[in-house]
TIDRENBA-298284 format. One record per residue (C-alpha): chain; x, y, z; residue in three letters. Coordinates in Angstrom, 2 decimals. Layout:
unit|u|v|w|code
A|X|Y|Z|ala
...
This chain:
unit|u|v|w|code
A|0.00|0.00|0.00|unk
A|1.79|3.14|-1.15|unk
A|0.50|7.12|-1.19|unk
A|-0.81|7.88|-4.70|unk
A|1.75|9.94|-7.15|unk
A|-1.31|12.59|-8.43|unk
A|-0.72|15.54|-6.34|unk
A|-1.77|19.04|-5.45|unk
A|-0.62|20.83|-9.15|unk
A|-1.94|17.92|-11.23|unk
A|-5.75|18.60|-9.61|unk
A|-5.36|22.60|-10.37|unk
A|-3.52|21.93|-13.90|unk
A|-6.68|19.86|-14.57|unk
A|-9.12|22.45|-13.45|unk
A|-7.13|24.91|-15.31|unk
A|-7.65|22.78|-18.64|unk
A|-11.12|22.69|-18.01|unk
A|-11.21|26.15|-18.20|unk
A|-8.90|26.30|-21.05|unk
A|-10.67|23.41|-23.00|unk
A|-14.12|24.58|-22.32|unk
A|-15.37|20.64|-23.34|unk
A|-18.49|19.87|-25.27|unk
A|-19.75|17.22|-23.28|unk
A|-22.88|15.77|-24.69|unk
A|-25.22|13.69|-21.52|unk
A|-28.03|11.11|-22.10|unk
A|-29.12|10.82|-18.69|unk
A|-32.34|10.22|-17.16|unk
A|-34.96|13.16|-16.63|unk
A|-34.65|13.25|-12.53|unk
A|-31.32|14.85|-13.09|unk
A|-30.45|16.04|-16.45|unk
A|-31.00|19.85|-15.21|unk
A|-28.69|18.61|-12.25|unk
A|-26.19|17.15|-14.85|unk
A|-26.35|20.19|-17.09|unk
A|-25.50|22.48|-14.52|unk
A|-22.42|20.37|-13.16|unk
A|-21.21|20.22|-16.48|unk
A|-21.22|24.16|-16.90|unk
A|-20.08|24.62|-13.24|unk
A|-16.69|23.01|-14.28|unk
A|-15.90|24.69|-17.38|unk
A|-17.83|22.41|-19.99|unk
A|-20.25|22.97|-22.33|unk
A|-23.65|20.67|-21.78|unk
A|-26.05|19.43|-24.28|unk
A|-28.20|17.09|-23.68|unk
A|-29.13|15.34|-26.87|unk
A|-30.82|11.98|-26.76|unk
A|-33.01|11.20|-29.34|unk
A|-32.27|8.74|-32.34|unk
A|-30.64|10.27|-35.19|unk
A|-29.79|13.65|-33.28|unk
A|-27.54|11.84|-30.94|unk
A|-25.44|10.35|-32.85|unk
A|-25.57|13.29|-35.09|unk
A|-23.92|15.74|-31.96|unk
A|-21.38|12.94|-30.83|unk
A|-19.78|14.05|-34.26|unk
A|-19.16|17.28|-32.29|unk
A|-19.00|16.14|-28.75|unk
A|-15.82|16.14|-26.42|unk
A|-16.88|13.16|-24.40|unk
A|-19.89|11.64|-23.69|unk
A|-22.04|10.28|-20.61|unk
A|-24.15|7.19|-21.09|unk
A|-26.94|7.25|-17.93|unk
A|-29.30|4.03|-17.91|unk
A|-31.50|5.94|-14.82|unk
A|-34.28|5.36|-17.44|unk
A|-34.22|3.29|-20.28|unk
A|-37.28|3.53|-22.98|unk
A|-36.27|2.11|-26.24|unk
A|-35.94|5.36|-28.13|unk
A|-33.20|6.73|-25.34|unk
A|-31.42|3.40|-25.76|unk
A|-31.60|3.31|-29.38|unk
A|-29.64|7.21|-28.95|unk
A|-27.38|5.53|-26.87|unk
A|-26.43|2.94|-29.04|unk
A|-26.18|5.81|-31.88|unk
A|-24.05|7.59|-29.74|unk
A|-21.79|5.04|-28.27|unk
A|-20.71|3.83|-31.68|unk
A|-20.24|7.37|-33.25|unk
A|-17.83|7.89|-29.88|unk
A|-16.22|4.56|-30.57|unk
A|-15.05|5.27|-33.93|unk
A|-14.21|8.87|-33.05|unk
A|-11.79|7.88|-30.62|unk
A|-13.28|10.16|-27.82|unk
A|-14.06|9.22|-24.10|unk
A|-17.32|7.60|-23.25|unk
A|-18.22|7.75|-19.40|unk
A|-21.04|5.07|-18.50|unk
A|-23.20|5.07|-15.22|unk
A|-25.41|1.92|-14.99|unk
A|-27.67|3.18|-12.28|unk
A|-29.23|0.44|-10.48|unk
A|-28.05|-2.40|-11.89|unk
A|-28.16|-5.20|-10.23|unk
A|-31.65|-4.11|-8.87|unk
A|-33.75|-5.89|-12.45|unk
A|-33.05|-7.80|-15.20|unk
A|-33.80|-5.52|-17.69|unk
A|-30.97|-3.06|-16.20|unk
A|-28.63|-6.09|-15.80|unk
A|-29.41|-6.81|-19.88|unk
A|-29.07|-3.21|-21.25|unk
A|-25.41|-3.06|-19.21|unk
A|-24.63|-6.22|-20.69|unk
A|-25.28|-5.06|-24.08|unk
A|-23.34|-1.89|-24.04|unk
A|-20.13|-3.31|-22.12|unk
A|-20.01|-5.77|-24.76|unk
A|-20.66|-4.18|-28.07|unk
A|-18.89|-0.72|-26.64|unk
A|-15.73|0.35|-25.34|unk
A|-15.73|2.73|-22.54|unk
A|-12.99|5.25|-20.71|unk
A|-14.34|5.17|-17.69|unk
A|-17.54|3.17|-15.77|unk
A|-18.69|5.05|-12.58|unk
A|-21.50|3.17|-10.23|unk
A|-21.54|2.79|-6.55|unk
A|-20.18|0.09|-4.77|unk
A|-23.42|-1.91|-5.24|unk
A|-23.76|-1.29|-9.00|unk
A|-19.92|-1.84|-9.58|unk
A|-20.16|-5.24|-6.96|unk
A|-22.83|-6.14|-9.88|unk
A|-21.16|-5.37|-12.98|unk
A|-18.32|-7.41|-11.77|unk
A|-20.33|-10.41|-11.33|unk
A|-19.73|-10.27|-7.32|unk
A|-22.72|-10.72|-4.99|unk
A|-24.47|-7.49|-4.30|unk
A|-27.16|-5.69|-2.89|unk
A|-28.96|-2.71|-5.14|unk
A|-32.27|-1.24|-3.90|unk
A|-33.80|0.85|-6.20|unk
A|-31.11|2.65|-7.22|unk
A|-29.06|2.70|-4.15|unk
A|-26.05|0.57|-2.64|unk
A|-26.58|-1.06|0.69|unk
A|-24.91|-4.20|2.38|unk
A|-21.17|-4.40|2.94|unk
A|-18.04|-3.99|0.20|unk
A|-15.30|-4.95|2.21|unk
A|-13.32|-5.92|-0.63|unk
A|-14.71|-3.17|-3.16|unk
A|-10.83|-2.09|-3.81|unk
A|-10.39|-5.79|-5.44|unk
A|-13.98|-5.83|-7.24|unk
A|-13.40|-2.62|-9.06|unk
A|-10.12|-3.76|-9.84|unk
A|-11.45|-6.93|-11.06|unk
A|-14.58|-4.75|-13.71|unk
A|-11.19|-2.71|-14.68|unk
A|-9.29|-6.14|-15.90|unk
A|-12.16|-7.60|-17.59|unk
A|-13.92|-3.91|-19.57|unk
A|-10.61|-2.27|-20.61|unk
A|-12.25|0.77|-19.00|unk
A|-11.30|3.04|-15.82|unk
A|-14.02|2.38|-12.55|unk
A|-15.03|4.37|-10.02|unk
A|-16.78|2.86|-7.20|unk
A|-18.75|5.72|-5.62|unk
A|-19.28|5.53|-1.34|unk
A|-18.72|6.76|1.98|unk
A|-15.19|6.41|0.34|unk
A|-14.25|6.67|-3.29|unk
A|-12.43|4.17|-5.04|unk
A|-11.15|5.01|-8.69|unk
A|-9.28|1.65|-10.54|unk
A|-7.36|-0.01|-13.34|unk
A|-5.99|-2.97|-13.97|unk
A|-2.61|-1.66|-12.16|unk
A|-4.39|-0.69|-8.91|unk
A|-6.76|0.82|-6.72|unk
A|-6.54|4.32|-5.08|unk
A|-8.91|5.03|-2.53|unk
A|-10.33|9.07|-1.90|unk
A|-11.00|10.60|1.05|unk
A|-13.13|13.45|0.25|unk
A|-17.02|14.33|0.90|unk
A|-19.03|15.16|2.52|unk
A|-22.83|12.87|4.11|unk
A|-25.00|16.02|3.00|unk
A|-24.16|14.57|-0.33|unk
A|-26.22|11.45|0.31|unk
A|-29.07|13.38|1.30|unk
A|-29.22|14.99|-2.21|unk
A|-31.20|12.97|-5.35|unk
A|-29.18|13.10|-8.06|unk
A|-25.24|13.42|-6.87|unk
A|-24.24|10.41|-8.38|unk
A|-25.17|11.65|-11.37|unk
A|-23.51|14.12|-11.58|unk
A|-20.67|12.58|-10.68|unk
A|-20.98|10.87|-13.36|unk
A|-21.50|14.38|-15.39|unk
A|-18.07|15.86|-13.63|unk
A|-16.28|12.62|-14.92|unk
A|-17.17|13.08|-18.45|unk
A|-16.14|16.70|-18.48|unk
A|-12.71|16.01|-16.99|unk
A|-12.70|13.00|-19.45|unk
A|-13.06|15.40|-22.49|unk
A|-10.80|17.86|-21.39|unk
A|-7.79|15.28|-20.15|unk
A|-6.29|13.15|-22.45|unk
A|-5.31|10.34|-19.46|unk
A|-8.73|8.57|-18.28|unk
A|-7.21|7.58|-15.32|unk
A|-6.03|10.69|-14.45|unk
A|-9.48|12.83|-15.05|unk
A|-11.09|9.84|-13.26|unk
A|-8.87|10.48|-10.15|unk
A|-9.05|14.18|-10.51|unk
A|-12.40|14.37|-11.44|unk
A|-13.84|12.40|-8.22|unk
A|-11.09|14.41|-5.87|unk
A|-12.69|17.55|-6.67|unk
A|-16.37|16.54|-6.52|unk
A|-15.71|15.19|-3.18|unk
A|-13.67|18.50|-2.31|unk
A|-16.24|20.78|-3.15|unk
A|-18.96|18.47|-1.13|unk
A|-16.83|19.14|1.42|unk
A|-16.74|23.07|0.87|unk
A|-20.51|22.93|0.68|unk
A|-21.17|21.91|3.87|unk
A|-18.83|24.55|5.44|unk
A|-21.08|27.66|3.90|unk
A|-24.41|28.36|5.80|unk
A|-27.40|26.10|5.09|unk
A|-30.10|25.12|7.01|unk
A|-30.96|21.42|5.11|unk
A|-30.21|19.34|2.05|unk
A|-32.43|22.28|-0.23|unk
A|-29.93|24.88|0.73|unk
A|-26.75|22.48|0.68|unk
A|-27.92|21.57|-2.43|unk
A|-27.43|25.00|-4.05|unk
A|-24.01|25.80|-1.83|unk
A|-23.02|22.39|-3.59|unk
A|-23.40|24.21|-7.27|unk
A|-21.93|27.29|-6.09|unk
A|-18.91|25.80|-5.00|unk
A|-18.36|23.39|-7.58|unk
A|-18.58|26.89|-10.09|unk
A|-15.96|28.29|-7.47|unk
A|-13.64|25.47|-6.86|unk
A|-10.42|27.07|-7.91|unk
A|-6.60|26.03|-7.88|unk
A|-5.96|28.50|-5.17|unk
A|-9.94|26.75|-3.42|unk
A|-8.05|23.74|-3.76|unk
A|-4.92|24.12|-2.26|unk
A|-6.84|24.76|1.10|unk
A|-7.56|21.57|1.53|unk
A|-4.63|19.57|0.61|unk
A|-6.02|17.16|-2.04|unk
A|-2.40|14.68|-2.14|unk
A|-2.99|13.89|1.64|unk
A|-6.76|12.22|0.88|unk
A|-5.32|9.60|-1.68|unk
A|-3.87|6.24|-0.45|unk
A|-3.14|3.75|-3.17|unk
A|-3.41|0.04|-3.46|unk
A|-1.25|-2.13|-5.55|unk
């Protein structure tokens, strides 16, 4: 077990190519959250849109930066846009971010991840640890579209998903725990508020797909990207608000004000412990 090389300047030099690279990052997520999504994606420097209809999608992942695939809800049309979009991506060479939201929790979510980890290639899967526990074909316990049971060994699983998909995984908790097929590196950043919030993990999921198009290294914006969600979760809670509504909206505002010079307040390299 050995500290994690990604340090201080690496998390400002990638918010500083955020703002540099101003990323069109192009979302089909589910309709709970794609204002929430939207918003993230602005808040850190990218440019949303949210295109994810059939034809139109695949039409705009000509143009896109990255792209976010969110199974939240999956009608056939958003699914066929999805497919559209993944393969336009594909052969475009640019990052495609997946969130299989509550998989594990019915077969037809369990069949639509299936499909798209095998006919697409992805730069980074992000899912809690129940949804990531699933994907890896280790016993799990989704309800809904929350995690809840015990992941003692979630370093290993996500590992494991990494190995088999080609792809970067972050395994979303109390903890965060970003992947490859080198290693583990657990965050320690965030804040609980978070969980009382509908809709964080997606945009989670949003923030990784705008560090993805703006970084060339997956594992890198997957790393910096979670670091600096949790960090401004974090920063959140320390401005005044009396429940989850108002946290909520200090959660936006510091996200839009999480600087290089926010950053260095809170010491990023000290919350990252890596396993090997």
């Amino acid at each position: 077990m050995t500290r994690s090389d990604t340090t201080r300047p690496t998390l400002a030099d990638s918010l500083e190519a955020l703002a540099e690279t101003e990323p069109l990052v192009q979302s089909l997520t589910n309709e709970v959250t794609i204002n929430d999504v939207a918003n993230l994606t602005l808040h850190w420097d990218g440019l949303p849109v949210m295109a994810d209809s059939p034809g139109d999608a695949g039409e705009m992942a000509e143009l896109a930066s990255s792209v976010l695939l969110n199974t939240g809800q999956i009608p056939e049309s958003k699914l066929e846009a999805m497919r559209e979009t993944a393969a336009t991506a594909n052969e475009r060479g640019i990052p495609v971010v997946l969130d299989p939201v509550g998989v594990g929790s019915t077969p037809t979510r369990e069949a639509v991840a299936e499909e798209l980890l095998t006919e697409y290639e992805f730069a980074v899967i992000k899912g809690n640890y129940g949804e990531i526990s699933a994907l890896a074909g280790v016993e799990a316990e989704v309800r809904g579209v929350e995690s809840v049971g015990d992941y003692d060994a979630i370093e290993e699983t996500a590992r494991s998903l990494a190995e088999s998909t080609g792809a970067v995984v972050v395994a979303s908790g109390v903890e965060d725990v970003v992947a490859d097929a080198d290693g583990a590196t657990r965050i320690a950043a965030g804040h609980e508020r978070l969980s009382e919030v509908v809709g964080t993990g997606c945009m989670l999921g949003g923030t990784l797909a705008t560090f993805c198009g703006a970084l060339e290294d997956a594992h890198r914006a997957a790393i910096d990207g979670t670091l600096a969600f949790g960090i401004a979760g974090e920063r959140a809670a320390e401005l005044p608000h009396e429940g989850p509504a108002s946290y909520r909206t200090n959660f936006l505002d510091a996200v839009a004000g999480l600087s290089p010079e926010v950053v260095a307040e809170y010491d990023p390299e000290s919350r990252l412990e890596r396993f090997d």
